[in-house]
DRENTORKOL-3810 file (N, C-alpha, C; in nm, 4 decimals):
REM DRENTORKOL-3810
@n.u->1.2923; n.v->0.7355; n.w->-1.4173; ca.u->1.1594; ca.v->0.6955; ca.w->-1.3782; c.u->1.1058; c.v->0.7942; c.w->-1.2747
@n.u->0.9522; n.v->0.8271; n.w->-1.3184; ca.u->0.9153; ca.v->0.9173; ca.w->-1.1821; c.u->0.7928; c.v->0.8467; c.w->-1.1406
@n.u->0.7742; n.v->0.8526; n.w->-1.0129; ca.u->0.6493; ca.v->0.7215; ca.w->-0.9761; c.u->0.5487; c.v->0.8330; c.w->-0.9097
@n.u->0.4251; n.v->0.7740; n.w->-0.9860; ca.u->0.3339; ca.v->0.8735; ca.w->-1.0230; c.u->0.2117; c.v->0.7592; c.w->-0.9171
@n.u->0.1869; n.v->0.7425; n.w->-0.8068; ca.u->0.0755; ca.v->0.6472; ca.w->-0.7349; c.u->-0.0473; c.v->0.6243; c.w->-0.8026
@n.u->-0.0815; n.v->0.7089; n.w->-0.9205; ca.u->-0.2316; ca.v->0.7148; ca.w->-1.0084; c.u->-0.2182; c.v->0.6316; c.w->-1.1180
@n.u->-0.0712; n.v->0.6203; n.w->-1.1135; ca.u->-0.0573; ca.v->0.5449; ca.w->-1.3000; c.u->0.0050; c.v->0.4401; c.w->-1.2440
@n.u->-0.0534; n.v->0.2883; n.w->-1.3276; ca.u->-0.0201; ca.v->0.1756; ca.w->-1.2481; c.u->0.1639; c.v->0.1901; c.w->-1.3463
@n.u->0.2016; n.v->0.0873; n.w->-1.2556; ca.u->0.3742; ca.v->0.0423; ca.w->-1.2081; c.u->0.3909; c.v->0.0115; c.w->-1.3086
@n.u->0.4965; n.v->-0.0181; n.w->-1.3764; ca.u->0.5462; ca.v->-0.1360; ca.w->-1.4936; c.u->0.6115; c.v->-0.2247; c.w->-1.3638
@n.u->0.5746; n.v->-0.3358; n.w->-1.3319; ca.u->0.6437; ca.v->-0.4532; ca.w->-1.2337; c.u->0.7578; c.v->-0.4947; c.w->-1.2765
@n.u->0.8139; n.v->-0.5011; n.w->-1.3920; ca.u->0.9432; ca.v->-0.5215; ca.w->-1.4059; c.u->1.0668; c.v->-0.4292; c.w->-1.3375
@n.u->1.0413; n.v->-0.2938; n.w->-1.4040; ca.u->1.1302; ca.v->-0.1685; ca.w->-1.3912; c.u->1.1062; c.v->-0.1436; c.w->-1.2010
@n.u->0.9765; n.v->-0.1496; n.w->-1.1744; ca.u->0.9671; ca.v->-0.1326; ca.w->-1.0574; c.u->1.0660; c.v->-0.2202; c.w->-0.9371
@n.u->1.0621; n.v->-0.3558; n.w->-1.0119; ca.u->1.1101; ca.v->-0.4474; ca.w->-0.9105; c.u->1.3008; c.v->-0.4212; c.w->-0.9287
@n.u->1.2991; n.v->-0.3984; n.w->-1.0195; ca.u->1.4809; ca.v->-0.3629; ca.w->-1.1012; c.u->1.5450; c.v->-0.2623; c.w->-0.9851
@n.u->1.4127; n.v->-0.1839; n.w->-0.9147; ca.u->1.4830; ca.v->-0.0613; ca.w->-0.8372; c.u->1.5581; c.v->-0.1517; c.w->-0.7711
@n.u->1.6137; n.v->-0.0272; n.w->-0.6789; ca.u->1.6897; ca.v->-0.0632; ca.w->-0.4997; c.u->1.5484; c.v->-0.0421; c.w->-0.4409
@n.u->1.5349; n.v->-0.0860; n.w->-0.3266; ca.u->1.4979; ca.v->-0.0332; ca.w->-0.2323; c.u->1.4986; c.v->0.0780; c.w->-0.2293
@n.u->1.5808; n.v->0.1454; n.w->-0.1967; ca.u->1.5904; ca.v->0.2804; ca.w->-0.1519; c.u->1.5494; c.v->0.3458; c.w->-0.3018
@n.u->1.5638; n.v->0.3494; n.w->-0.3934; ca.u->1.5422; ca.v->0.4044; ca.w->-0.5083; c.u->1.3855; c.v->0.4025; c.w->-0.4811
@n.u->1.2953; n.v->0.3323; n.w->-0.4751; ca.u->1.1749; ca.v->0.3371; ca.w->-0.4698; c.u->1.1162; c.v->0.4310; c.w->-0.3686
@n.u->1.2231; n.v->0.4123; n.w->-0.2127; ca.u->1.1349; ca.v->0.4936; ca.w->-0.1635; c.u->1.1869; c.v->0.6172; c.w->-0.1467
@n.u->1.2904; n.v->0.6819; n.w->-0.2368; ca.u->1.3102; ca.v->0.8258; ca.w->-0.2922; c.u->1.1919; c.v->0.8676; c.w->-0.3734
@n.u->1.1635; n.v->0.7767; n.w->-0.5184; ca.u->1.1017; ca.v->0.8144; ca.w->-0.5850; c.u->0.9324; c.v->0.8528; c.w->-0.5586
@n.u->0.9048; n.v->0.7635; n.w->-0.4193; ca.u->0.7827; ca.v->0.7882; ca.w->-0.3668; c.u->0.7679; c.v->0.9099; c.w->-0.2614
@n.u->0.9192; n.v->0.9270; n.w->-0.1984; ca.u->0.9007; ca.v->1.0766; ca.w->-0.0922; c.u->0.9153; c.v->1.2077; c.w->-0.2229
@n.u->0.9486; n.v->1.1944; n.w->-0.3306; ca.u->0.9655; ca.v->1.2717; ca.w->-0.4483; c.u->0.8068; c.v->1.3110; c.w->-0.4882
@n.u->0.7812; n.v->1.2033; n.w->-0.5494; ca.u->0.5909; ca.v->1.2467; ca.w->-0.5472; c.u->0.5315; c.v->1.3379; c.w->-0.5053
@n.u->0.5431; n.v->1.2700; n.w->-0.3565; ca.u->0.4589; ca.v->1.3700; ca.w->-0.2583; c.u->0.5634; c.v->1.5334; c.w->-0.2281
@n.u->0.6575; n.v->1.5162; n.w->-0.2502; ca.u->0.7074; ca.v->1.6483; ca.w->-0.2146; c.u->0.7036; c.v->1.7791; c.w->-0.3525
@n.u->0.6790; n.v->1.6679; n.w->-0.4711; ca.u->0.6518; ca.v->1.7526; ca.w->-0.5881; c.u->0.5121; c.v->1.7652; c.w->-0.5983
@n.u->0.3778; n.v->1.7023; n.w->-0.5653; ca.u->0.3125; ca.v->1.7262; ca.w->-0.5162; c.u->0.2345; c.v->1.8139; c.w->-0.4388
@n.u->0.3428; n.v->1.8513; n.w->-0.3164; ca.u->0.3291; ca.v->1.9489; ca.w->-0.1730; c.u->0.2199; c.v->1.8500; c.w->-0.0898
@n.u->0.2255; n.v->1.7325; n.w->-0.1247; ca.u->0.1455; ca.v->1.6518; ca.w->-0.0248; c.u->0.2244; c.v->1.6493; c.w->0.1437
@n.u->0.1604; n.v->1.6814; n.w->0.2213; ca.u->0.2410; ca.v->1.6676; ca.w->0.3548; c.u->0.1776; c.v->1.5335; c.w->0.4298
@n.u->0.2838; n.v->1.4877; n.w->0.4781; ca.u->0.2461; ca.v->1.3776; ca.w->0.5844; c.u->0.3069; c.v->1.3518; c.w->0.7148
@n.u->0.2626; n.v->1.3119; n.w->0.7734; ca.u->0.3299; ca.v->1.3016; ca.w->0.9272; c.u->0.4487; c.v->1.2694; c.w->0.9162
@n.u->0.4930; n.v->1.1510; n.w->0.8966; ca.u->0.6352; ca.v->1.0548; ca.w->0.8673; c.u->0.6703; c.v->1.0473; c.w->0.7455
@n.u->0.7552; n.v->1.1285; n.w->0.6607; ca.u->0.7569; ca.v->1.0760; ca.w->0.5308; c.u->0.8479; c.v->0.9528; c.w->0.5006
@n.u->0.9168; n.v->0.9178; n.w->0.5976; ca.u->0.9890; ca.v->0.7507; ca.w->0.5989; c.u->0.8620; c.v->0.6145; c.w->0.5921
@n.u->0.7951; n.v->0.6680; n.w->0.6862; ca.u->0.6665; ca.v->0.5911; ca.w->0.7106; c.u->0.6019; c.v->0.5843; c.w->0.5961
@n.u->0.4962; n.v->0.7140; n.w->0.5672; ca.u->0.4500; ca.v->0.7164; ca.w->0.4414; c.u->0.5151; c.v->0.6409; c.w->0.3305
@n.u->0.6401; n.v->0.6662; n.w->0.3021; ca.u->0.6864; ca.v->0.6301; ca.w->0.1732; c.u->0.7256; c.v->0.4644; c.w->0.1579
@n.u->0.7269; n.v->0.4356; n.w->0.3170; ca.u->0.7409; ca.v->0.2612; ca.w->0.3115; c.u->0.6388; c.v->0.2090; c.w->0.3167
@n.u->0.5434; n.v->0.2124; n.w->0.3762; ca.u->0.3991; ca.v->0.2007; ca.w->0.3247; c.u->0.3387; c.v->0.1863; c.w->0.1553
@n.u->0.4027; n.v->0.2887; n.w->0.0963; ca.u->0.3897; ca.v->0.3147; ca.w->-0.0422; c.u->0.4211; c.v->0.1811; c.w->-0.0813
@n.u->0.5552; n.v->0.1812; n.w->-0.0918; ca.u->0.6762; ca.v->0.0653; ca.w->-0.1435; c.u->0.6327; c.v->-0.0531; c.w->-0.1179
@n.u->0.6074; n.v->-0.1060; n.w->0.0137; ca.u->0.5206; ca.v->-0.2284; ca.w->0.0508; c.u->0.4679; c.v->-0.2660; c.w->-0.0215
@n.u->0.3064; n.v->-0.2180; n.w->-0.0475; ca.u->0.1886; ca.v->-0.2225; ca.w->-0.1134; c.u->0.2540; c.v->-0.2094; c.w->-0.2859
@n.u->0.3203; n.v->-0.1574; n.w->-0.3613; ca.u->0.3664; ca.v->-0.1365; ca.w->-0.4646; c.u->0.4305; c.v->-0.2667; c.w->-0.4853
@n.u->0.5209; n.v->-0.3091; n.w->-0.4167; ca.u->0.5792; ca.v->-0.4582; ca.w->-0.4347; c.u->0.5198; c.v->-0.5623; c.w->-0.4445
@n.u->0.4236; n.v->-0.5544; n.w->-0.3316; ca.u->0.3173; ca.v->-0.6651; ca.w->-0.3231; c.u->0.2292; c.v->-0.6267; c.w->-0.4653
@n.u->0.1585; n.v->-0.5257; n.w->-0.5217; ca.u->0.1168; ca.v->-0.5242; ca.w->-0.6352; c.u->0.2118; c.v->-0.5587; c.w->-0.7683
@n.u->0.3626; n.v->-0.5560; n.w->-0.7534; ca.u->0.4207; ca.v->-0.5624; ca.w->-0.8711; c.u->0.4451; c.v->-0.7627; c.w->-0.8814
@n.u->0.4690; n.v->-0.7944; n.w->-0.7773; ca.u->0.5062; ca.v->-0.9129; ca.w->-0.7472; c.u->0.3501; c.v->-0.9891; c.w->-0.8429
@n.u->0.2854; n.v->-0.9820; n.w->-0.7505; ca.u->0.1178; ca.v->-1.0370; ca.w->-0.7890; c.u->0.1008; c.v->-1.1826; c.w->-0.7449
@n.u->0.2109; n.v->-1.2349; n.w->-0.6886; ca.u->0.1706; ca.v->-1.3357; ca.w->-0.6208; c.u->0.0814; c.v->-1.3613; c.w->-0.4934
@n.u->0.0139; n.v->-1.2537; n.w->-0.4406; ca.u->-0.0188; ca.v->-1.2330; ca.w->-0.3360; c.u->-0.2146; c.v->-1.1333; c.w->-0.3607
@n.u->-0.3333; n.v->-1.1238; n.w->-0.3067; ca.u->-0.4411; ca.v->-1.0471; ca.w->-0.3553; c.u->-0.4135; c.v->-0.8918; c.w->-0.3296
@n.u->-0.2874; n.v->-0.8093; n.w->-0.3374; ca.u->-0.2817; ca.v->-0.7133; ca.w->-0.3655; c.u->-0.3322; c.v->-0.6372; c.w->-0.4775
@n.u->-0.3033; n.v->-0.7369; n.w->-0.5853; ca.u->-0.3277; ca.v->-0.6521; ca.w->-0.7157; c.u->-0.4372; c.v->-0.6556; c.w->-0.7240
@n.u->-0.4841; n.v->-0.7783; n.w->-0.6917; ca.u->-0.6580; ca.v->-0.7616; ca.w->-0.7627; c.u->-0.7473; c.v->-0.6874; c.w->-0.6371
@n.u->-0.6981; n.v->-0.6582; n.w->-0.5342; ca.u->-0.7635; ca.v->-0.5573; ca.w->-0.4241; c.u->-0.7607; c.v->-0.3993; c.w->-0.4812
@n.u->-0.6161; n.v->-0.3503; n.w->-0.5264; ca.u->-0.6198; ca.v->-0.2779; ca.w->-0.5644; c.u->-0.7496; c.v->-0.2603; c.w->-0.7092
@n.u->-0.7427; n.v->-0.3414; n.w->-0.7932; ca.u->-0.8322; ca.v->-0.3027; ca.w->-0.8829; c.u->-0.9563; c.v->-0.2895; c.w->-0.8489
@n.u->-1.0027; n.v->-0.3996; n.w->-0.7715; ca.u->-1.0927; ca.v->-0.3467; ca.w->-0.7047; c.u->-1.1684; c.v->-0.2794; c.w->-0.6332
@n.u->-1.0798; n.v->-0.1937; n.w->-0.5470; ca.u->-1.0962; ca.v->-0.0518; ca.w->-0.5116; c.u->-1.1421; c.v->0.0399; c.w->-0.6409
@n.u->-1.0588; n.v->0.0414; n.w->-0.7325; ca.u->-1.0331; ca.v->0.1485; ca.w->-0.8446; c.u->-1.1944; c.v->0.1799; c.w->-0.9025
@n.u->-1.1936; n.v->-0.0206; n.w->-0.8809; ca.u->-1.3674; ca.v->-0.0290; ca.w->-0.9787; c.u->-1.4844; c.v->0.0090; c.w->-0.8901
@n.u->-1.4782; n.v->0.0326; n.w->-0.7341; ca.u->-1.5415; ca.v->0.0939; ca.w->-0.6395; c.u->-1.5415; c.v->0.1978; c.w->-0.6817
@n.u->-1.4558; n.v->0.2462; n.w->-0.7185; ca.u->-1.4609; ca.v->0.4518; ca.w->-0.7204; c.u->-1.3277; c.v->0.4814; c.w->-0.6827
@n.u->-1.2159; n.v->0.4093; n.w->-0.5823; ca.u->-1.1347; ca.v->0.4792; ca.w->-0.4938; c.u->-1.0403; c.v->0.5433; c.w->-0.6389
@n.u->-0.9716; n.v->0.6466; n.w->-0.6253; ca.u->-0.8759; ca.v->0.6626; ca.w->-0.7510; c.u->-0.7560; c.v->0.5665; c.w->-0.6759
@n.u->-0.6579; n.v->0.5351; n.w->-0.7755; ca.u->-0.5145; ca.v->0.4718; ca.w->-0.7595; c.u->-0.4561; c.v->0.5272; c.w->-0.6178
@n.u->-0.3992; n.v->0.6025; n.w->-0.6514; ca.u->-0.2967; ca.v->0.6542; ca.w->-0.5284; c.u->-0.4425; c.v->0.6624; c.w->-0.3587
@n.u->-0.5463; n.v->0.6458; n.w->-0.3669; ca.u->-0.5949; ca.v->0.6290; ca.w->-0.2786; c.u->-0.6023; c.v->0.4576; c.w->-0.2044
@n.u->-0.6616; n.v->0.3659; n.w->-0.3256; ca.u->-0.6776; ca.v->0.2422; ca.w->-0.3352; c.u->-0.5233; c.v->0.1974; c.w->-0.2714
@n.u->-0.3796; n.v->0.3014; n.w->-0.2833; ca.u->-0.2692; ca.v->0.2269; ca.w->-0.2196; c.u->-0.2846; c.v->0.2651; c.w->-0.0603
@n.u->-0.3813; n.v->0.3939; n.w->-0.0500; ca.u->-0.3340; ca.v->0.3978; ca.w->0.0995; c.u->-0.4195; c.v->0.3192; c.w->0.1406
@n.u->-0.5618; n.v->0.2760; n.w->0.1150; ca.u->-0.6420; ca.v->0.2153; ca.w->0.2060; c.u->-0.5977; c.v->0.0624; c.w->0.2299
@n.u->-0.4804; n.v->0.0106; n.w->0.0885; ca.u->-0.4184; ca.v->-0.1273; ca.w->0.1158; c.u->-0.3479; c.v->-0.0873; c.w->0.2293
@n.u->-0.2514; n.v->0.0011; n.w->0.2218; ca.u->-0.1420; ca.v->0.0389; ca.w->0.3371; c.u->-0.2046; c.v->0.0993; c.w->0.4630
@n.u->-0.3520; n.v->0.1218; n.w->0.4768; ca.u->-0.3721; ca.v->0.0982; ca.w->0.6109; c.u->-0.3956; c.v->-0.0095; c.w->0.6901
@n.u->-0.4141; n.v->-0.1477; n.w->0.5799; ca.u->-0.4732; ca.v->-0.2452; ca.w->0.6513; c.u->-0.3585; c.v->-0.3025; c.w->0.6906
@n.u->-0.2627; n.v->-0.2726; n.w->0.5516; ca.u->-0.0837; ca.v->-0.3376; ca.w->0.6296; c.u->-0.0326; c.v->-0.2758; c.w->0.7530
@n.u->-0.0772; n.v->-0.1135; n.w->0.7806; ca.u->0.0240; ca.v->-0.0795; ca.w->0.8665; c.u->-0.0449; c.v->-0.0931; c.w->1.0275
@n.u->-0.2133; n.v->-0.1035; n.w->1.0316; ca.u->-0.2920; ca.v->-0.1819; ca.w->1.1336; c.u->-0.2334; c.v->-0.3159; c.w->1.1692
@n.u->-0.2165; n.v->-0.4256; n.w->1.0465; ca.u->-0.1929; ca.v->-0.5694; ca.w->1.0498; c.u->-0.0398; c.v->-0.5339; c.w->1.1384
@n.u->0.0622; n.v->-0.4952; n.w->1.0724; ca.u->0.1823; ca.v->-0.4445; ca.w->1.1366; c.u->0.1677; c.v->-0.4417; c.w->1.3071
@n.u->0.1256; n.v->-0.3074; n.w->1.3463; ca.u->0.1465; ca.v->-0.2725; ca.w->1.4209; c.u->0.0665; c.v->-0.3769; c.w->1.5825
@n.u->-0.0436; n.v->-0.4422; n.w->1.4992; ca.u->-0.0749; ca.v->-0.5752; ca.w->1.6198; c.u->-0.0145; c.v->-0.6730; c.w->1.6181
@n.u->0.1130; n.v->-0.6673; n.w->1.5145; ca.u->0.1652; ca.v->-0.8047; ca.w->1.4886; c.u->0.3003; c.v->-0.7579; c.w->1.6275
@n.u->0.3198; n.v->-0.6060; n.w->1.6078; ca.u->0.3876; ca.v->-0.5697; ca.w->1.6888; c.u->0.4149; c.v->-0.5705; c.w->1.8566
@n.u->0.2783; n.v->-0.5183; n.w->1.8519; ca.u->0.1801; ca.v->-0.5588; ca.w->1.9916; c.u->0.1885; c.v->-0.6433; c.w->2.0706
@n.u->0.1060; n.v->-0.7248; n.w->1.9752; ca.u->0.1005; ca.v->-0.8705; ca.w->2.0673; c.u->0.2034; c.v->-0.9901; c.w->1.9989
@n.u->0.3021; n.v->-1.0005; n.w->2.0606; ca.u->0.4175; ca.v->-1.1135; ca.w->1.9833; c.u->0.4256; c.v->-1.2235; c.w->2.0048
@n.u->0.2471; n.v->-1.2547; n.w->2.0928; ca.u->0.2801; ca.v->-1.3906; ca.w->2.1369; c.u->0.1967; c.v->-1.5084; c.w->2.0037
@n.u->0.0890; n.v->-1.3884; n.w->1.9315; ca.u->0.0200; ca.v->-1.4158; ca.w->1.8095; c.u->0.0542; c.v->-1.5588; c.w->1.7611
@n.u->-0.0008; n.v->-1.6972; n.w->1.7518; ca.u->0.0548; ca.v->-1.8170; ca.w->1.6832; c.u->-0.0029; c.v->-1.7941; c.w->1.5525
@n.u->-0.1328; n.v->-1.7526; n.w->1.5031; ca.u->-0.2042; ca.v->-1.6937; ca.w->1.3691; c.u->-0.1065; c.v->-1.6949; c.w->1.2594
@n.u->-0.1506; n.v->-1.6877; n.w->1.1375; ca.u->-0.0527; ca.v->-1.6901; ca.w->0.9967; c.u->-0.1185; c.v->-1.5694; c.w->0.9864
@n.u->-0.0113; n.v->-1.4365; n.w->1.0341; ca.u->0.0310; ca.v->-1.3293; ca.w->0.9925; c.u->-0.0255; c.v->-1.3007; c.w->0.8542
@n.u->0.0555; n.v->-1.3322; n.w->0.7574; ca.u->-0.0342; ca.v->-1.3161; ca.w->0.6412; c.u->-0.1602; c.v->-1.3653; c.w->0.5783
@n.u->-0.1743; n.v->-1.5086; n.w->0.6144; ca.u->-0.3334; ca.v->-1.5353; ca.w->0.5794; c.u->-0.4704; c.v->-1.4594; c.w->0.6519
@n.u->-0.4307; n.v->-1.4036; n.w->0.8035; ca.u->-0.4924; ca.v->-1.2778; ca.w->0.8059; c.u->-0.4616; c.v->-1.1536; c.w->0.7306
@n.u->-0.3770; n.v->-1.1322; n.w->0.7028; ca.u->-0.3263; ca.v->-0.9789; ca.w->0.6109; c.u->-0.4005; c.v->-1.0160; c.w->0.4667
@n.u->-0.4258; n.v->-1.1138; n.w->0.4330; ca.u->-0.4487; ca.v->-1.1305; ca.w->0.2766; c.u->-0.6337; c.v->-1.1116; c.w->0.3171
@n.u->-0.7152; n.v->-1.2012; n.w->0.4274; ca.u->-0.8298; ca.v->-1.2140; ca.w->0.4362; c.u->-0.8769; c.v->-1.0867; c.w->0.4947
@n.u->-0.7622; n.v->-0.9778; n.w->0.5571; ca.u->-0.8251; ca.v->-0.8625; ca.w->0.6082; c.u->-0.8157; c.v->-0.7110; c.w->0.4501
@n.u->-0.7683; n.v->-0.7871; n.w->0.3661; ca.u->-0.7325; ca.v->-0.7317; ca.w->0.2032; c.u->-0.8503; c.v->-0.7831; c.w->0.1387
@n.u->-0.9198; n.v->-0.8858; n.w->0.1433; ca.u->-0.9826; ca.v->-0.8972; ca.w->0.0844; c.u->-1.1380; c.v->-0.8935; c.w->0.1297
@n.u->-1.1766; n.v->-0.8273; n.w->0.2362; ca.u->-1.2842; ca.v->-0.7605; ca.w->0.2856; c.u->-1.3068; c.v->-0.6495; c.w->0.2769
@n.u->-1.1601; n.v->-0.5740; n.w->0.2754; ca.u->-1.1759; ca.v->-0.4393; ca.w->0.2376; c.u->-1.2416; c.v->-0.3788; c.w->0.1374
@n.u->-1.3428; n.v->-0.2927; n.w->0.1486; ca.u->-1.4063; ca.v->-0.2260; ca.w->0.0088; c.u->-1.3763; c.v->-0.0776; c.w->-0.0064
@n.u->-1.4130; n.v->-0.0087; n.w->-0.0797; ca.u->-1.4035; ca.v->0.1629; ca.w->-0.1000; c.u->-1.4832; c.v->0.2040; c.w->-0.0141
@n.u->-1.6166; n.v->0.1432; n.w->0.0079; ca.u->-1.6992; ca.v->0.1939; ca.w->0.1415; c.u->-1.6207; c.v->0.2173; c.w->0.2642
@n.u->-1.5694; n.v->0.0866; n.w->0.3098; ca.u->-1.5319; ca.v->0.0698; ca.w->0.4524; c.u->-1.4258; c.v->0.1637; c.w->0.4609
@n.u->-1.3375; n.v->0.1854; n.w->0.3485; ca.u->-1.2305; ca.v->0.2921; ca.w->0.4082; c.u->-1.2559; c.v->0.4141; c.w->0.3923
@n.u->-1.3697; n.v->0.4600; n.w->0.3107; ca.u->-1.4071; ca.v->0.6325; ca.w->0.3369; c.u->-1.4937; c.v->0.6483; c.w->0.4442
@n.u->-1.5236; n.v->0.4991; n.w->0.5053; ca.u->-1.5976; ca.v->0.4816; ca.w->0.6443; c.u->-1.5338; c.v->0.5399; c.w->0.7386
@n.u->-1.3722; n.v->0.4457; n.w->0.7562; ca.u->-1.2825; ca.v->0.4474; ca.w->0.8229; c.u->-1.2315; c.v->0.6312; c.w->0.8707
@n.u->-1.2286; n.v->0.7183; n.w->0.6880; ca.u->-1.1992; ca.v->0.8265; ca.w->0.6851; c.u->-1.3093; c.v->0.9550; c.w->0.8291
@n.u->-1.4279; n.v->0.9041; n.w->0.8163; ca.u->-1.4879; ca.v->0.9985; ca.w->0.8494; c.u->-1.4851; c.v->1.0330; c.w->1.0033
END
């Protein structure tokens, strides 16, 4: 298997990985690619996250992602702008630990505000 961020997942085969198998196959991408990134541990768990949560589908990942797609964003973009809102949501969950909030029912309602606008907003 080579995991290509533009071409959607097969959720079965995807979920069959290891862990770690996934996030080889995602630092592989980008390095066949020549995509550079700050953290490629980071980057590539980010990837994996958002990929799970889309393969799973129990959760508005998937249909965020499509919805990006149908904005304009291409695939492998539509995963980073999910994985910025995870790795924002993350890192205040980090922050502040005194948070009583449902963690994810904000993560899902801050997923589902997101549009293709707001994150090439975000970009500029």
């Amino acid at each position: 298997m080579k995991y290509d961020p533009n071409c959607d997942i097969d959720p079965n085969a995807w979920l069959a990985l290891d862990e770690s198998e996934r996030l080889d196959f995602v630092r592989e991408y980008h390095e066949r690619q020549r995509i550079r990134v700050p953290n490629d541990t980071v980057h590539a768990t980010i990837h994996v996250i958002v990929e799970n949560q889309v393969a799973l589908g129990d959760n508005p990942a998937r249909s965020v992602l499509l919805r990006l797609m149908s904005e304009g964003l291409e695939r492998h973009e539509a995963v980073h702008a999910i994985g910025s809102v995870l790795a924002e949501q993350l890192f205040n969950a980090l922050k502040d630990k005194s948070t009583e909030t449902d963690l994810n029912a904000e993560y899902w309602s801050r997923l589902n505000r997101l549009t293709a606008q707001s994150w090439r907003k975000q970009l500029s």
